[in-house]
DRENDO-1510 file (C-alpha; in Angstrom, 1 decimal, always signed):
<recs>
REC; n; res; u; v; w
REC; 1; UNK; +0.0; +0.0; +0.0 .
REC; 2; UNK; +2.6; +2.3; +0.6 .
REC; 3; UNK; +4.1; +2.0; -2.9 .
REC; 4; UNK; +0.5; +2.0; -4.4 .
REC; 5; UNK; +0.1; +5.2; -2.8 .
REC; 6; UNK; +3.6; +7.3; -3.1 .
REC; 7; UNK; +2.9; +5.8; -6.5 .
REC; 8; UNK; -0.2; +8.1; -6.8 .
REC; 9; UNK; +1.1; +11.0; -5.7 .
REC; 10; UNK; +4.4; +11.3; -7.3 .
REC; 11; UNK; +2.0; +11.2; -10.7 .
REC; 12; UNK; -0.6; +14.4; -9.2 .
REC; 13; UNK; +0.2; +17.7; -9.7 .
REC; 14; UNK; -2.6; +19.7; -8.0 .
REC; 15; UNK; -3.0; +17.8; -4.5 .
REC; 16; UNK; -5.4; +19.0; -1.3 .
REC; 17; UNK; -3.8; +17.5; +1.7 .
REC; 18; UNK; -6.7; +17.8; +4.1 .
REC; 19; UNK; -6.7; +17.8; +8.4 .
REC; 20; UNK; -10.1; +16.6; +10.2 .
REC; 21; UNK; -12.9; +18.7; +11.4 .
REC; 22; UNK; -11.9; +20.0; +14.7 .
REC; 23; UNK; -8.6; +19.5; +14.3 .
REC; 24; UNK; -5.6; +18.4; +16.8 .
REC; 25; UNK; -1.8; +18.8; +16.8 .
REC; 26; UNK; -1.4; +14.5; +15.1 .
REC; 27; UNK; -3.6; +15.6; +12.1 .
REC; 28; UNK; -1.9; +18.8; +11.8 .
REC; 29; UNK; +1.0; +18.3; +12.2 .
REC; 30; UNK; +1.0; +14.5; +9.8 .
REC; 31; UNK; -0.6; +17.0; +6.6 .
REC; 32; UNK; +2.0; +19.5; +7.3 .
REC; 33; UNK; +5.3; +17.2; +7.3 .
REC; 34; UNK; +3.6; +15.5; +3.8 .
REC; 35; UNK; +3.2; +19.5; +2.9 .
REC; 36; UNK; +6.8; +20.5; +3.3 .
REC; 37; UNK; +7.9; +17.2; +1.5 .
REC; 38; UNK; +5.3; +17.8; -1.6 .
REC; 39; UNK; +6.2; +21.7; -2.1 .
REC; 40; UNK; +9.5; +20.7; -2.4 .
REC; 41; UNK; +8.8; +17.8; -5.1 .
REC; 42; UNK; +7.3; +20.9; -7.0 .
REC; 43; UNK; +3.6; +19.7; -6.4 .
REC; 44; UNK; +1.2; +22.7; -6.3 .
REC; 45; UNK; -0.1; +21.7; -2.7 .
REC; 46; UNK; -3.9; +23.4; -1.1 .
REC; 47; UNK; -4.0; +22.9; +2.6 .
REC; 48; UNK; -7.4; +22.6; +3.8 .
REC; 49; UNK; -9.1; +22.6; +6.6 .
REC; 50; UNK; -13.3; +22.8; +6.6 .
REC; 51; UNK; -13.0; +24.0; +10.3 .
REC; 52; UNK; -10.3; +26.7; +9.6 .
REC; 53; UNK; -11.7; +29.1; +12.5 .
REC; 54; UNK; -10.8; +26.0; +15.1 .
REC; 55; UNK; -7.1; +25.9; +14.3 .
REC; 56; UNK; -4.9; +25.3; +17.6 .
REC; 57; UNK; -2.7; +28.0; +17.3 .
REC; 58; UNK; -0.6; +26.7; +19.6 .
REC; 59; UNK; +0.9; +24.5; +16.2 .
REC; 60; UNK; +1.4; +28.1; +13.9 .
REC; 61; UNK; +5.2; +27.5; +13.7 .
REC; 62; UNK; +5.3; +24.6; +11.9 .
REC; 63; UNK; +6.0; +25.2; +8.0 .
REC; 64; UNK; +2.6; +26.1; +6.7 .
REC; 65; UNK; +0.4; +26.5; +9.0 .
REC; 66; UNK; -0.3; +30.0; +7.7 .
REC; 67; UNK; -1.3; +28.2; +4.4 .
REC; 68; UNK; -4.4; +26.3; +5.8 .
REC; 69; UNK; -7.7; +27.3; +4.2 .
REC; 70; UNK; -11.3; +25.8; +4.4 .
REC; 71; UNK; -11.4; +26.7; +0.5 .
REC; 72; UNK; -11.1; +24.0; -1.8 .
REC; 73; UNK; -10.0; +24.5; -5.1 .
REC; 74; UNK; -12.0; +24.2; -7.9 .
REC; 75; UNK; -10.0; +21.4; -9.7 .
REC; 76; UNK; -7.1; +18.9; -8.1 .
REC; 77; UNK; -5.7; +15.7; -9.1 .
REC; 78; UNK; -5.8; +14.2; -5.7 .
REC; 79; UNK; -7.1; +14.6; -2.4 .
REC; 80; UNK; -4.6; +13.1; +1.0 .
REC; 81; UNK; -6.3; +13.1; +4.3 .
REC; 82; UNK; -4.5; +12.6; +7.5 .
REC; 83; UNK; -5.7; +11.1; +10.6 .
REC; 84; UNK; -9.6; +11.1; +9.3 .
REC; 85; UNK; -11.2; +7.7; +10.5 .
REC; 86; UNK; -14.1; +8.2; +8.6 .
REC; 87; UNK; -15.5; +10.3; +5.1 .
REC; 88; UNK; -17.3; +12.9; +7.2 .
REC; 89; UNK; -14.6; +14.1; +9.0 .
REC; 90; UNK; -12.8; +15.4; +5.9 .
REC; 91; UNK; -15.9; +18.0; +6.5 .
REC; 92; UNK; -17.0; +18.3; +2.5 .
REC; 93; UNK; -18.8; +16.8; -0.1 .
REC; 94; UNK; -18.2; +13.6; -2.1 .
REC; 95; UNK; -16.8; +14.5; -5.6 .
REC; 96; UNK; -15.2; +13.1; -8.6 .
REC; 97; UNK; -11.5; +13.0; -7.4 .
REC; 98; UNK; -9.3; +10.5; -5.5 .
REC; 99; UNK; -8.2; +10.2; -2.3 .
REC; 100; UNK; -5.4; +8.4; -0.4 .
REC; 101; UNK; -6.4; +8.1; +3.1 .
REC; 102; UNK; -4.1; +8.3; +5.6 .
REC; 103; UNK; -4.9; +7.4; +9.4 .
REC; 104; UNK; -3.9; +5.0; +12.1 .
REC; 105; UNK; -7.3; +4.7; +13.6 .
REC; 106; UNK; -9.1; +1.1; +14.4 .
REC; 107; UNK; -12.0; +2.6; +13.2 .
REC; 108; UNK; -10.9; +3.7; +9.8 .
REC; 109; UNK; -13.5; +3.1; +7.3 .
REC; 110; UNK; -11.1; +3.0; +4.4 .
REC; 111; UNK; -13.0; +5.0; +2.2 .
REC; 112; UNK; -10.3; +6.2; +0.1 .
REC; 113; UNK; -9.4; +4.7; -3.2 .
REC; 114; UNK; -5.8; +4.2; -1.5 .
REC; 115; UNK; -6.2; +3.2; +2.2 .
REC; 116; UNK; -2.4; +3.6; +3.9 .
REC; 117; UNK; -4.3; +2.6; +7.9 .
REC; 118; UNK; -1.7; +1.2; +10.4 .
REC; 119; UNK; -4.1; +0.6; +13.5 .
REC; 120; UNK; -1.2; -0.3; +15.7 .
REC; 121; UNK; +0.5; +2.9; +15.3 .
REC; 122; UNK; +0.1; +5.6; +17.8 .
REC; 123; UNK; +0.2; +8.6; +15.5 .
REC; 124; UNK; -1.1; +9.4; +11.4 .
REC; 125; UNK; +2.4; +11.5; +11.7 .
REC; 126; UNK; +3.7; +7.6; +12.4 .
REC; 127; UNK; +2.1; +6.7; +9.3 .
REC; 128; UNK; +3.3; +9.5; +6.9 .
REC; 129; UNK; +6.7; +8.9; +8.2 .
REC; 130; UNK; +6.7; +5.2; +7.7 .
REC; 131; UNK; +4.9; +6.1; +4.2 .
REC; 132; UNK; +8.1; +8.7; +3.9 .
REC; 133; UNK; +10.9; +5.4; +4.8 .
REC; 134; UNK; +9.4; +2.9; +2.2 .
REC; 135; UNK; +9.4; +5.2; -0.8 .
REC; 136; UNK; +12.9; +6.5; +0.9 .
REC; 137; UNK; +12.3; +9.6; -0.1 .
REC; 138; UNK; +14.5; +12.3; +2.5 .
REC; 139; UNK; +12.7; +13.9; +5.0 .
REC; 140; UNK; +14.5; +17.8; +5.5 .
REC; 141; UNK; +14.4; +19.1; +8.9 .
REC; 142; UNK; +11.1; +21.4; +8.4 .
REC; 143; UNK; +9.3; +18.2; +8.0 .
REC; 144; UNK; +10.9; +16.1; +10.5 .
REC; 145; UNK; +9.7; +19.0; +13.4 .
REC; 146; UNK; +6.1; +18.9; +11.7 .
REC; 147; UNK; +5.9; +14.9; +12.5 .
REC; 148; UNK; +7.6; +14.9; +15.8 .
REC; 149; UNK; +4.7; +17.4; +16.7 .
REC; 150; UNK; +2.2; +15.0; +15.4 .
REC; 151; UNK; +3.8; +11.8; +17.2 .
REC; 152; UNK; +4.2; +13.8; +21.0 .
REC; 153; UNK; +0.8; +15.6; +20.7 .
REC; 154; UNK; -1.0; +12.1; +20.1 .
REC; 155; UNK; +1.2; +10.5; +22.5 .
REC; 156; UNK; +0.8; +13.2; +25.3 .
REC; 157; UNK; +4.4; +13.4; +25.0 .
REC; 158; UNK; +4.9; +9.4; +25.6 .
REC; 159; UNK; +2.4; +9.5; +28.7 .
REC; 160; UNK; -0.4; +7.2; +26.9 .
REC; 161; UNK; -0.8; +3.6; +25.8 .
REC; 162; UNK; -0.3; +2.0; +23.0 .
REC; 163; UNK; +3.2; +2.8; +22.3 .
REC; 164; UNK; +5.6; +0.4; +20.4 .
REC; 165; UNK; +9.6; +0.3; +19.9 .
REC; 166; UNK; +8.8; +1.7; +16.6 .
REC; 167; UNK; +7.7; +5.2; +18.0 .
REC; 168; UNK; +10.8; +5.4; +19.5 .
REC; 169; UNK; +12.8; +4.1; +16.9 .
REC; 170; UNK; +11.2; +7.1; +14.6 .
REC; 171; UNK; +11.5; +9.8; +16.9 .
REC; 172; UNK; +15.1; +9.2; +17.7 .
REC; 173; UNK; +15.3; +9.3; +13.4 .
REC; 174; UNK; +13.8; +12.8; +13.7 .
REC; 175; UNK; +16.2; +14.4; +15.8 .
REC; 176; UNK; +18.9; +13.3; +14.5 .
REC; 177; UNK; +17.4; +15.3; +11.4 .
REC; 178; UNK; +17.3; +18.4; +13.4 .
REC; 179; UNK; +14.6; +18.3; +15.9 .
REC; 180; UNK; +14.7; +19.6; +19.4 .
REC; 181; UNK; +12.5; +18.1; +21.7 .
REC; 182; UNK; +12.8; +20.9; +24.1 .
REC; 183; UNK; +11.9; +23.9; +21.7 .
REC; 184; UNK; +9.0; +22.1; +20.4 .
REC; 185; UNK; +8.0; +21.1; +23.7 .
REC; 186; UNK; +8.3; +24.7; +24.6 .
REC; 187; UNK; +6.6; +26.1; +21.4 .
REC; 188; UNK; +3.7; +23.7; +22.1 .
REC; 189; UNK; +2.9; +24.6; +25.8 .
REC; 190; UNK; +4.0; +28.0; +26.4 .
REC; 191; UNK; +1.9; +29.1; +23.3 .
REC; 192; UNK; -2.1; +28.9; +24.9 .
REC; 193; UNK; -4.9; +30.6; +23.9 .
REC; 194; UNK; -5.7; +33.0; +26.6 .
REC; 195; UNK; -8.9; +31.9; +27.6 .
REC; 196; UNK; -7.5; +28.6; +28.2 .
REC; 197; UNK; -5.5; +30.0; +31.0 .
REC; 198; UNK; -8.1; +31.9; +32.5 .
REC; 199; UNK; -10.1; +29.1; +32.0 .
REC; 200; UNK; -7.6; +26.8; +34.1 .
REC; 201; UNK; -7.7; +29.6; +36.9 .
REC; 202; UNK; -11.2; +29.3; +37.2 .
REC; 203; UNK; -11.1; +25.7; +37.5 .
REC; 204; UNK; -8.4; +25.8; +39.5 .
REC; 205; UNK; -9.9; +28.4; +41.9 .
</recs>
């Protein structure tokens, strides 16, 4: 499947790389890492997002961030969606295009005409990385801090189940890329929306 699929999108020009409803730092920051590694193949990439006003902005220093829209364009080649279990979480409308679906949920439906689903994996930026490693295509440093994101954020920073010798295994690949666990980790938590910390003083009080 992972062939099939980098198969597929080494032949699209116009590809959406779409981030479920509602979204969270793993779907975020999987389409983002695929996002820096497409722009730089020379794909004309639209980052969308049908829930655009919900964006954590906790994640806006990751390359492109500032590029998510809830627009889609009126033509592509092919759609990618990250960390979407299901069709209606990709938030729009069936059409006549593609899509390789991306996710490493149990309860993927595998709705896409490619279906790249590793349920034992705790992270879609797991996926896109292992997705990354079969093709062997290089993964530059922009990329690798975009998919460390997604793996920790889904992970609660390695604090919940579920987590195999292969997590690590990646993780230690991405910093010897470039990543720094402590800047990200930094980047992630000191960056709150304000009414989330008045909303933990409240609770708190």
């Amino acid at each position: 499947m992972y062939k099939k699929a980098w198969a597929k999108i080494e032949k699209s020009k116009r590809v959406v790389i779409l981030s479920h409803i509602h979204p969270d730092g793993d779907t975020i920051g999987a389409t983002l890492g695929l996002y820096t590694i497409l722009k730089n193949l020379g794909k004309k990439i639209t980052l969308f997002n049908a829930t655009k006003s919900e964006l954590p902005l906790q994640f806006n220093f990751l390359d492109g961030f500032s590029k998510i829209q809830d627009k889609l364009p009126k033509s592509f080649d092919l759609l990618i969606s990250c960390d979407c279990s299901s069709f209606d979480r990709l938030g729009i409308e069936k059409g006549d295009f593609e899509i390789v679906n991306i996710d490493h949920h149990k309860s993927n439906e595998y709705f896409g005409n490619i279906n790249v689903v590793e349920p034992n994996f705790s992270s879609a930026g797991l996926v896109v990385y292992k997705l990354l490693e079969e093709n062997k295509v290089k993964i530059p440093k922009k990329s690798a801090i975009s998919l460390y994101t997604s793996i920790v954020e889904d992970t609660g920073f390695f604090r919940y189940g579920g987590i195999g010798s292969y997590t690590f295994k990646v993780v230690s690949k991405l910093v010897e890329i470039g990543v720094n666990p402590e800047s990200v980790a930094q980047k992630i938590k000191s960056n709150e929306p304000l009414c989330k910390v008045r909303l933990r003083a409240f609770m708190l009080s």
